[in-house]
C-alpha positions in Angstrom: 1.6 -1.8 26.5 0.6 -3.1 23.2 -0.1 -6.6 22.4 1.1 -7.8 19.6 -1.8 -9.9 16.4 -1.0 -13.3 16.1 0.5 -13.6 12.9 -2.2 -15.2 10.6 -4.9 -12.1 12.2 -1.9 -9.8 11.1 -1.6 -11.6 7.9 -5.3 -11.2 7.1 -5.4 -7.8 8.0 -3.1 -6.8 5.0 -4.5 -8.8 3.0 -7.6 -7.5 3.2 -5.8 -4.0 3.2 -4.7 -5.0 -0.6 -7.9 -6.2 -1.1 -9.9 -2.6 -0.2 -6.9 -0.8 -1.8 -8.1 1.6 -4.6 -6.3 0.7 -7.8 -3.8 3.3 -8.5 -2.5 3.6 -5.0 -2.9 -0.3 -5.2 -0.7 -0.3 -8.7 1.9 2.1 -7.3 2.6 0.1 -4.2 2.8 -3.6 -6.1 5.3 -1.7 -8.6 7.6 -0.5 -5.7 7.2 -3.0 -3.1 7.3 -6.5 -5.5 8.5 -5.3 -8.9 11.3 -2.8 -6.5 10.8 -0.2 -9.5 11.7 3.6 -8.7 9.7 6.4 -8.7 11.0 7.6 -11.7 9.9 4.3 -13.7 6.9 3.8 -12.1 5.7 7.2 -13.2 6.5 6.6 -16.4 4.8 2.9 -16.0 1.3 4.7 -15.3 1.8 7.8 -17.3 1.6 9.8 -14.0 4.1 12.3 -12.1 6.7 11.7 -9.7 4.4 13.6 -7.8 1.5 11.3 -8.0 3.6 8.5 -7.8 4.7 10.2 -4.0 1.2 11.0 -3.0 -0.2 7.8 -4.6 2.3 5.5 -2.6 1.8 7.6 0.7 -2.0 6.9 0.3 -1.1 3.4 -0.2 0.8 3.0 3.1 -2.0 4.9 4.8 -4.5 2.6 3.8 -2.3 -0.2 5.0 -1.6 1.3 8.3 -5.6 1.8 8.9 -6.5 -2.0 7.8 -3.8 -3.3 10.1 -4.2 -1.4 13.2 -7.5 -2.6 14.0 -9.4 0.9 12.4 -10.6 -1.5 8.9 -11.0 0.3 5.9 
């Protein structure tokens, strides 16, 4: 069974996955996850594809996922 981070370890875990965050992926996830933009605007936002906004954002959550599950970055 997995134990669960306290929350300020699990708190300083995504932060420093936002930290370590290249700055594209790091761009696309700020404009969907705090500004709640679509991917349709947020292509247009970076001058980038749907496509790349898809891949960017997957890389993003990736990267997150890594950082917080004890692997780092």
């Amino acid at each position: 069974m997995e134990q669960e981070l306290p929350l300020a370890e699990a708190l300083r875990r995504i932060q420093r996955a936002l930290d370590t965050m290249d700055a594209l992926p790091r761009a696309v996830f700020d404009l969907h996850r705090y500004r709640d933009l679509d991917y349709h605007r947020i292509a247009v936002e970076l001058d980038i594809s749907v496509a790349e906004v898809e891949r960017q954002l997957a890389a993003a959550m990736l990267h997150i996922l890594r950082c917080t599950d004890g692997g780092g970055p």
